[in-house]
N, C-alpha and C positions, 0 to 999 in steps of 0.2 A: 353493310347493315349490321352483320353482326358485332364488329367494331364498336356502330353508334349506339345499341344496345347494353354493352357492355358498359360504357361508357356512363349512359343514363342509370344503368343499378350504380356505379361507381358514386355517380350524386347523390344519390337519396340515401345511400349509407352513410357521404357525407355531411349533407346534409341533412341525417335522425340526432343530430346533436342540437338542431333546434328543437326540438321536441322535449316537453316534458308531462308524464305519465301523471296527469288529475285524477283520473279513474279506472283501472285497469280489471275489466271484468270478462274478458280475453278466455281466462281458463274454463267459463261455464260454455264455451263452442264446441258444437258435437261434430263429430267428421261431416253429415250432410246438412248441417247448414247452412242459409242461403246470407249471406251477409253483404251489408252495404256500408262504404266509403262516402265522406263526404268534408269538404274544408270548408268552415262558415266563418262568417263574423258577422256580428250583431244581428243576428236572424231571430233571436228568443218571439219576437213577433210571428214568425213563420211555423216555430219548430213544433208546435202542439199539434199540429194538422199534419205536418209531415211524419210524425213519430205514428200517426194513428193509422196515417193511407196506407202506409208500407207494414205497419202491425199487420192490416186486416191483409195486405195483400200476398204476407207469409213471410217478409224478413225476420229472422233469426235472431240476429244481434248486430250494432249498429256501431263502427268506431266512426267517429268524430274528430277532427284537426278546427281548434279553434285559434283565429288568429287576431288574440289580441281585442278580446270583443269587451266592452264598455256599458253593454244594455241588460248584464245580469244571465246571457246565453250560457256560461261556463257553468253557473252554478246550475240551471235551469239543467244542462244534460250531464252533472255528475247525481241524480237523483233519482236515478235510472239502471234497474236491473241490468236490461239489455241491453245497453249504452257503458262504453268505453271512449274516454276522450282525451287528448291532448293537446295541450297549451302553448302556444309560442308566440312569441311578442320581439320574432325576425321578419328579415324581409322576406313578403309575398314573390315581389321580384327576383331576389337573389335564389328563391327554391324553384325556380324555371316557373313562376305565378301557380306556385302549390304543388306541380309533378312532382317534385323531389320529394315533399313528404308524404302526398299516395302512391307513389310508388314502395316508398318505405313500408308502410302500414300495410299494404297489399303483398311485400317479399315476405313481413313477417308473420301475420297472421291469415291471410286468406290463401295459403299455397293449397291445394288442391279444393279449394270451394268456390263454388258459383259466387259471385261477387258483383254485384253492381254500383258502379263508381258514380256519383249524381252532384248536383247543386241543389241548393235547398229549396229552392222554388222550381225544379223540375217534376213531371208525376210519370212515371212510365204508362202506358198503358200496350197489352199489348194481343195477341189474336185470344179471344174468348177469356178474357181478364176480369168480364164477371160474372165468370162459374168456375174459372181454375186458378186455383194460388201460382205463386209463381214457378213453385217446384215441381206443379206439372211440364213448365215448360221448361223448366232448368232438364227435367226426366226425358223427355224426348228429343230435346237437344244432345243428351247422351245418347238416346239410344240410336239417334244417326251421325255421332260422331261431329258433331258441330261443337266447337269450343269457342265461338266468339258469335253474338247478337247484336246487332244493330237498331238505330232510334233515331227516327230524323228528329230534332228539334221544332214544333211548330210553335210561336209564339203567338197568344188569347190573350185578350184584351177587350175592353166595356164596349159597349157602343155611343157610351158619349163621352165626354172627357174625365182622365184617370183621377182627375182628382176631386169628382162630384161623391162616389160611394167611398169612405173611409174603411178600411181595412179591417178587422177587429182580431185580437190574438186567438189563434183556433180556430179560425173561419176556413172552409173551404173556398180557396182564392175564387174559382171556378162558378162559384155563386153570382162574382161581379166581374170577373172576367171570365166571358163563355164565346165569343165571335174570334174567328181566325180564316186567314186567307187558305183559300179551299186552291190557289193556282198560284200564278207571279213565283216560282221556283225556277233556276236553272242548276243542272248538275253536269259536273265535268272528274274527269277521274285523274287523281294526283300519281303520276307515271311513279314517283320516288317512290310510294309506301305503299300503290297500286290500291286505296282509297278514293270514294268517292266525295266532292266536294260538290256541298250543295249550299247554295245562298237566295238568297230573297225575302218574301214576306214582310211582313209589317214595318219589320225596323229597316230594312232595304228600302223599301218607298217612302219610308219620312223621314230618315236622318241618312243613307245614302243616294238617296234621287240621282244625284249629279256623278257621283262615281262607284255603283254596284258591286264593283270588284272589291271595296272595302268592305262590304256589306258583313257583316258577323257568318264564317262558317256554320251551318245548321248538322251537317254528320255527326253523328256521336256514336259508338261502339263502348255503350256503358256497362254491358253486363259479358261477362267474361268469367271459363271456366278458370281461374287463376293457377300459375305456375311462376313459385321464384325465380324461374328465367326470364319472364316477361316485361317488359316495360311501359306506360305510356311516353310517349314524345311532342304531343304537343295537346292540351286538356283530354280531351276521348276521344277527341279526333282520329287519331292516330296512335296504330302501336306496334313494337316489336315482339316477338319478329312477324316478321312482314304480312306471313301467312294469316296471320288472325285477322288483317282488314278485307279481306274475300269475301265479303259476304251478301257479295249478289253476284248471280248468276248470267255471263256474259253470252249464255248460247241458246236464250230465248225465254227460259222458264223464270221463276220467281222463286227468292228464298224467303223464310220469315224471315218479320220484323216490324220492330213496335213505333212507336210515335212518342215524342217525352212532349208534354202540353208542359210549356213555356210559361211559367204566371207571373213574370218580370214586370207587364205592363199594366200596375195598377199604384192606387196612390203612394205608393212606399218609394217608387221608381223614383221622382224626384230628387228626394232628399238622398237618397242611395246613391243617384249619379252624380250627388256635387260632393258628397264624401270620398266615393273612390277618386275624384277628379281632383281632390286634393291631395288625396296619398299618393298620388301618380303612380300605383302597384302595378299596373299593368300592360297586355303586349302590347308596342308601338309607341310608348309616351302617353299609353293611355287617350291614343287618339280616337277608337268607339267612343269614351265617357265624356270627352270634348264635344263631340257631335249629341249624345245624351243631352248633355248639361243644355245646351245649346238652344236646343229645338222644345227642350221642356220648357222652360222659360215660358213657352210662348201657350203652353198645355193644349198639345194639340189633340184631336182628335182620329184616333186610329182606324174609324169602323168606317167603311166606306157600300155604293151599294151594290161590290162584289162580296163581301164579307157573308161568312156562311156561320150559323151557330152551332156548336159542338152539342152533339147526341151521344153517341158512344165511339167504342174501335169499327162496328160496322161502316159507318159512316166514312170511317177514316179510309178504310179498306177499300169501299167503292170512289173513293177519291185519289186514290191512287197513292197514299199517303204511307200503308202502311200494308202488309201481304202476310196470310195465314201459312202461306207457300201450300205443301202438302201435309199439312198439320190438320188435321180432320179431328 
């Protein structure tokens, strides 16, 4: 493992040559800053709402990896104090679908800061998140020694078809997509990185029905005390070294950890999954955006009458979905 670590910084050094510096606003980062990662392309739609939730939720300063974006996103986040961002117009593919250059970004500017690494249509949310910024929990995560947080992935979505309420730039997605499966999870633990692997939910029952094992990973371990020896290895799924995917408790008890609400499944999804489906950027041949592409066509309806609608993190908590642990 430490090999494969090594190995993964060795890429992202080599590939920080795809990278070029739009807006580098880097030097106004104070030692305890909480800062967030993130690779977009053509999100300018999304990013007004994302820049705001994480403003209020206590993000610091925000670098940015744009790849190549056509919808004005570039300009949209060099206009921005606390935004730093960089431009590449390589391949998604060739950078391990992005690792290589947040890992880059993460060796150089986040080494000793709490760091949450996201997608742009992710929202963390996580125990008592709304009455404590996130630096309360980044603080007590210090103070018992916890340097890696975990986020299952759930994906929300409308209760009638995605493509009845239009989108608007700056909308809290969460307005028209609020329903998510409260069950249909299975979790299995990946012996290699000793990671938990969890799949299901919405996109498992309508575009993998017939073989679940495809079904999109839901694990993510997005927020991380960062250390230039760290790596991720496969999106947030996983990282080196090994020790930082521990983050549940194998001898009965509960660790925290939060829930990233998924807002993939709303009008934009369409047109999103027949553009990556042409760029073929991604893992497998891009065979998840096949099955996307596929099943949208048909605009199917996600809300079924197990579907439960999103209230808060309590909620989430009593569902099993996400744990305060001993965080009081």
């Amino acid at each position: 493992m430490r090999l494969r670590r090594k190995r993964r910084i060795i890429r992202c050094l080599r590939r920080s040559k795809d990278l070029v510096s739009v807006r580098n606003n880097t030097a106004a980062i104070k030692p305890n800053d909480v800062l967030l990662v993130s690779t977009v392309r053509n999100e300018k739609i999304r990013l007004p709402y994302f820049l705001r939730y994480y403003r209020d939720l206590g993000i610091d300063h925000f670098l940015f990896i744009d790849n190549d974006s056509d919808d004005g996103t570039l300009d949209f986040l060099g206009s921005h104090p606390d935004v730093s961002v960089w431009y590449s117009n390589k391949s998604y593919k060739r950078a391990t679908y992005g690792v290589d250059w947040t890992n880059y970004l993460l060796r150089t500017y986040a080494h000793g800061h709490w760091t949450l690494t996201i997608d742009p249509d992710e929202f963390l949310v996580y125990p008592f998140c709304d009455s404590r910024p996130i630096q309360a929990l980044t603080d007590w995560l210090d103070n018992i020694g916890v340097r890696s947080f975990s986020s299952m992935l759930v994906d929300v979505y409308p209760k009638g078809r995605i493509d009845e309420t239009p989108y608007r730039e700056g909308q809290n997605p969460l307005e028209i997509a609020n329903w998510f499966d409260s069950g249909n999870y299975t979790i299995s633990k990946n012996h290699a990185y000793g990671n938990l692997w969890i799949q299901g939910g919405p996109r498992c029952r309508m575009f993998f029905s017939d073989n679940p094992k495809k079904a999109p990973a839901l694990n993510k371990i997005p927020l991380v005390r960062w250390d230039r020896r760290y790596a991720y290895v496969s999106s947030t799924h996983a990282l080196l070294p090994r020790g930082l995917n521990q983050v549940y408790d194998e001898t009965g008890g509960e660790k925290a950890s939060g829930v990233l609400l998924h807002t993939k499944l709303i009008d934009t999804f369409s047109a999103k999954a027949e553009e990556e489906l042409a760029r073929n950027q991604h893992y497998a041949a891009s065979s998840e955006y096949k099955a996307y592409a596929q099943k949208l066509r048909e605009q199917p309806v996600f809300w079924s009458k197990w579907s439960e609608k999103y209230i808060n993190w309590r909620q989430l908590e009593i569902l099993g979905l996400m744990s305060k642990g001993n965080w009081a």
